[in-house]
C-alpha positions in Angstrom: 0.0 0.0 0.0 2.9 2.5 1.1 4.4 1.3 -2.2 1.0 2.2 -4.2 0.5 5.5 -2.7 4.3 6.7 -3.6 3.7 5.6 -6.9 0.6 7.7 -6.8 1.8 11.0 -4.9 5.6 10.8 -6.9 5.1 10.5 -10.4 4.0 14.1 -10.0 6.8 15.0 -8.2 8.8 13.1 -10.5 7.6 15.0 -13.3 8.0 18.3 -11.7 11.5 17.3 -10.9 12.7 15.8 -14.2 11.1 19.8 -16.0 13.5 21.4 -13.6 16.7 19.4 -14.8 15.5 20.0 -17.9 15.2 24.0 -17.3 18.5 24.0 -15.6 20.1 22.2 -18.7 18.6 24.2 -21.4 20.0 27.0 -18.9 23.4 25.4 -18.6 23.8 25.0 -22.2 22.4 28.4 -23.1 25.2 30.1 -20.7 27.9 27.5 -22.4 27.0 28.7 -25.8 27.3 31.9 -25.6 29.9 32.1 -23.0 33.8 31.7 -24.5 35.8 28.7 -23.7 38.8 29.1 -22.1 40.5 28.3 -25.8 38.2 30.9 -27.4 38.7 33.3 -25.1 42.4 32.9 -25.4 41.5 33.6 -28.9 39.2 36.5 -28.0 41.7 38.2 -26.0 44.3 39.2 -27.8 41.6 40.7 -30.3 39.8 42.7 -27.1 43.5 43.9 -26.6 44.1 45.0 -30.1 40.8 47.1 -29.4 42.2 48.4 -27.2 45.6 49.7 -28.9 43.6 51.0 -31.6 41.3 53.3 -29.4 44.8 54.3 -27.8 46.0 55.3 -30.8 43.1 57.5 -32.1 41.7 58.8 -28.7 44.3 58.9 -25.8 47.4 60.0 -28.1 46.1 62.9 -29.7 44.8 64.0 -26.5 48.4 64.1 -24.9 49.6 65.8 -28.4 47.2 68.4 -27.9 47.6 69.0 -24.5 51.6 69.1 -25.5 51.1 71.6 -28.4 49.0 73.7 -26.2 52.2 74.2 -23.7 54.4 74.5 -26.3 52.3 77.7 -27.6 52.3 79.1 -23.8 56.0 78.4 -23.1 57.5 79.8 -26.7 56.3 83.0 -26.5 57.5 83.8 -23.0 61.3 82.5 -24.9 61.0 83.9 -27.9 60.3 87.4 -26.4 63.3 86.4 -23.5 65.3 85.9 -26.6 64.8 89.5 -28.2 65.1 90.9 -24.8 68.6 89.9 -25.0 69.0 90.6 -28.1 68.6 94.4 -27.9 71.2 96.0 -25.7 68.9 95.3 -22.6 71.5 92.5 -21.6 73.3 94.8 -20.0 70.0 95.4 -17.6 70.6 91.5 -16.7 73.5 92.4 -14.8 72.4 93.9 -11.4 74.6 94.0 -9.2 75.8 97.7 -8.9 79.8 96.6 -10.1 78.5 95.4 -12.9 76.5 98.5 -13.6 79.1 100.8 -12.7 81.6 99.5 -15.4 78.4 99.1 -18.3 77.7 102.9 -17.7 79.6 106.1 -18.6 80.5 108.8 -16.5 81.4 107.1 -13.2 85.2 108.4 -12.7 86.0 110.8 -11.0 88.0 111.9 -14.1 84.7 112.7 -16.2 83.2 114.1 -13.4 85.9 117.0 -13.6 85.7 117.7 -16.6 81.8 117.9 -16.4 82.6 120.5 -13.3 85.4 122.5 -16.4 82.5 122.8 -18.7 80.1 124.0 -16.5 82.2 126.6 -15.8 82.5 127.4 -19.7 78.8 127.3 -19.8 78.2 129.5 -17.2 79.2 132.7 -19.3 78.7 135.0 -16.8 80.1 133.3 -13.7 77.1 133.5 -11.4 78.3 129.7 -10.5 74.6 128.4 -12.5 73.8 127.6 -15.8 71.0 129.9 -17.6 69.3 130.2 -20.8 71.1 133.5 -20.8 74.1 132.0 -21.1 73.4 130.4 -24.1 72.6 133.1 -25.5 75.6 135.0 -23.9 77.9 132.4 -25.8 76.2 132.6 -29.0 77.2 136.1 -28.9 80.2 136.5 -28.5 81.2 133.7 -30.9 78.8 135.8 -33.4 80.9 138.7 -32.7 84.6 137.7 -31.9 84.1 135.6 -34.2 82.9 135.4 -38.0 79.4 134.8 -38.2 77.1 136.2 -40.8 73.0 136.9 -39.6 72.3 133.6 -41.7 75.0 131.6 -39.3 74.1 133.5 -36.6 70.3 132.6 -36.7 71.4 129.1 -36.9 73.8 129.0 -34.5 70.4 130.7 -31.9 68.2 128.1 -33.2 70.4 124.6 -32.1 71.3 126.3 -28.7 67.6 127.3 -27.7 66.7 123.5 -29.3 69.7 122.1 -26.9 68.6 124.2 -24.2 64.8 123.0 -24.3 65.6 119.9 -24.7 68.0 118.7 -21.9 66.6 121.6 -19.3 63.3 122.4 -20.3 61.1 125.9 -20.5 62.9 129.2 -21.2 62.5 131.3 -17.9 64.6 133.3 -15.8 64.1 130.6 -12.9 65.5 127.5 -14.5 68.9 127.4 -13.6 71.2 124.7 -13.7 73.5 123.7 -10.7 76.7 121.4 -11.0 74.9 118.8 -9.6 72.3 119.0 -11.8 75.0 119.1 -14.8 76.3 116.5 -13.6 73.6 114.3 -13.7 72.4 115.3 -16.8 75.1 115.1 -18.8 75.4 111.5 -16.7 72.3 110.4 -18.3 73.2 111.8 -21.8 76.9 110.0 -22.3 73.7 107.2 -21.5 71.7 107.2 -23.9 72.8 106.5 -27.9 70.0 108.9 -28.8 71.0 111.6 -27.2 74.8 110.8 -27.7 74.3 111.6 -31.3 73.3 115.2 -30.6 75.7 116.4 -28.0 78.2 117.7 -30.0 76.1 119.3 -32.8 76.3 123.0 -31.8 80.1 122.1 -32.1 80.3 123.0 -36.3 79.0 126.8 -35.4 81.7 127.4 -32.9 84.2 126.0 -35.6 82.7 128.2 -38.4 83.2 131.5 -36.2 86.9 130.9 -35.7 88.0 129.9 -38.8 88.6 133.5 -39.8 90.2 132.6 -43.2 88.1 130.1 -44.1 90.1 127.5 -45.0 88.5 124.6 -43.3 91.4 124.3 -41.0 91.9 126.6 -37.8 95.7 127.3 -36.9 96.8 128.0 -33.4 95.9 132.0 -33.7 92.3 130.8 -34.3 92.1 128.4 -32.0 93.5 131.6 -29.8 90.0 133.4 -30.5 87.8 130.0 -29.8 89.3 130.4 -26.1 88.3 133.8 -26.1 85.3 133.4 -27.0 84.8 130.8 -24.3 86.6 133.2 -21.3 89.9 131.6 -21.4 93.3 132.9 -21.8 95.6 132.4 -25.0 97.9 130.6 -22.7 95.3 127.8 -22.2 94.8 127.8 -25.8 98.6 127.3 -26.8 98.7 124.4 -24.1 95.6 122.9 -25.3 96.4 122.8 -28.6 100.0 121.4 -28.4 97.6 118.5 -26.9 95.1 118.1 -29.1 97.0 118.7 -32.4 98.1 115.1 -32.7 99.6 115.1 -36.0 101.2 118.0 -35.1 100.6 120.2 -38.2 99.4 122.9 -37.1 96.3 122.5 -38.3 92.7 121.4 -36.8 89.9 120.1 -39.1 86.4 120.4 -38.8 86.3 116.5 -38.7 89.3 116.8 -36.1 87.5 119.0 -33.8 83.9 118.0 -33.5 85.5 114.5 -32.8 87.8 115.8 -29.9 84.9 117.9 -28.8 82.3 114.9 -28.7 85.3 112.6 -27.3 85.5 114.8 -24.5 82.0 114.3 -23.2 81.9 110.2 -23.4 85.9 109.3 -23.3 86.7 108.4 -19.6 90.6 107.8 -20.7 92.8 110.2 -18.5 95.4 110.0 -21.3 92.7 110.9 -24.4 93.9 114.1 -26.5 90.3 115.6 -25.9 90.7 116.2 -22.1 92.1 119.4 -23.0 89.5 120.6 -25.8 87.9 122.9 -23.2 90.6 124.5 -21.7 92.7 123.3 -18.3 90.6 120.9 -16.1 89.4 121.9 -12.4 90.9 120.1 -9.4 87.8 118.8 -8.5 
């Protein structure tokens, strides 16, 4: 009976039993199918890897070129601008410590510094120990009459020293006057600057024209006697100075001869240079 009712009650459990191996089979073989093997995979692999290059090479690489482009742009121009700093004659503004500095710039001896102080004191026509506008026009003066101007030269010879005047002191007025000191550091900051190098001796050709009585293009000692004059020194500076300065010894100054010993004597710092003596006998100090 026992046997009976399991073969009753179990067939349908049977049944039930045998559709659930079934389902896990069909499962089982479903997930075999479409999962690899271990050989296909081996095979699949290296394919998934060579994806994997691939999207490297066309995604991740130009990323890193772009990103190295873009610093390239931002670091060149900072170098490239570096590079015609230096190029220009700011190089010597690289060297900062004040030796450096002191033997880039003009007009740090004591030697220049005198004869700065000696031309002051030519400049200052009327002794009053400053500078003037009136002075300028003082020295113009007398060169035009000591000397050999015509009204055409004369004018000229008005026009460069008011432009010199305006443009290293400033405004025309009774009340700008112009200390050593200030000289000093003017004339510092001149020797300084190329520009303004070019155009410190060019009032020199109308002092030459007025004492080159003969016109002959050459002054002689005599003549160089009346420039001194002119400037409030004695013919005994003038013979001294010229024995100097007349290197060749002919005789015989230039026009060529004397604007360069007259421009030498504002940037040469050399205690031994022929043009120390262009403006008469240095002060002591």
């Amino acid at each position: 009976m026992s046997f009976a009712l399991l073969r009753s009650h179990g067939r349908p459990a049977l049944a039930v039993i045998e559709r659930q191996v079934r389902a896990l089979s069909s499962t089982l073989a479903i997930t075999d199918i479409s999962a690899p093997t271990s050989s296909s995979s081996a095979a699949v692999k290296p394919k998934t890897g060579e994806n994997n290059r691939n999207y490297l090479k066309h995604s991740k690489p130009s990323f890193v070129s772009t990103s190295v482009r873009k610093y390239s742009k931002k670091t060149a121009a900072p170098e490239r601008a570096y590079n015609s700093d230096s190029d220009s004659d700011s190089d010597d503004e690289r060297d900062n410590t004040p030796r450096q500095r002191q033997r880039k710039e003009r007009g740090n001896s004591e030697f220049w510094r005198r004869k700065m102080r000696t031309l002051h004191g030519v400049l200052d026509v009327n002794k009053d120990g400053v500078i003037s506008y009136d002075d300028f026009m003082l020295l113009t003066e007398k060169f035009a009459s000591l000397g050999h101007l015509d009204a055409k030269a004369k004018n000229e010879f008005r026009d460069i020293m008011r432009t010199t005047w305006e443009q290293q002191w400033g405004e025309i007025t009774p009340y700008n006057l112009v200390t050593v000191e200030q000289y000093l550091t003017e004339m510092h900051h001149v020797v300084n600057d190329k520009d303004l190098k070019k155009k410190v001796h060019r009032f020199l050709p109308y002092l030459y024209k007025a004492v080159d009585k003969d016109r002959s293009g050459s002054i002689s000692l005599n003549e160089f006697k009346l420039f001194f004059r002119c400037l409030g020194l004695t013919e005994e500076n003038a013979a001294v100075s010229f024995a100097v300065i007349d290197k060749n010894g002919d005789g015989q100054i230039t026009l060529d001869e004397f604007v360069k010993l007259g421009k030498d004597f504002f940037v040469s710092e050399k205690e031994t240079h022929v043009s120390r003596m262009f403006w008469g006998p240095l002060v002591d100090h």
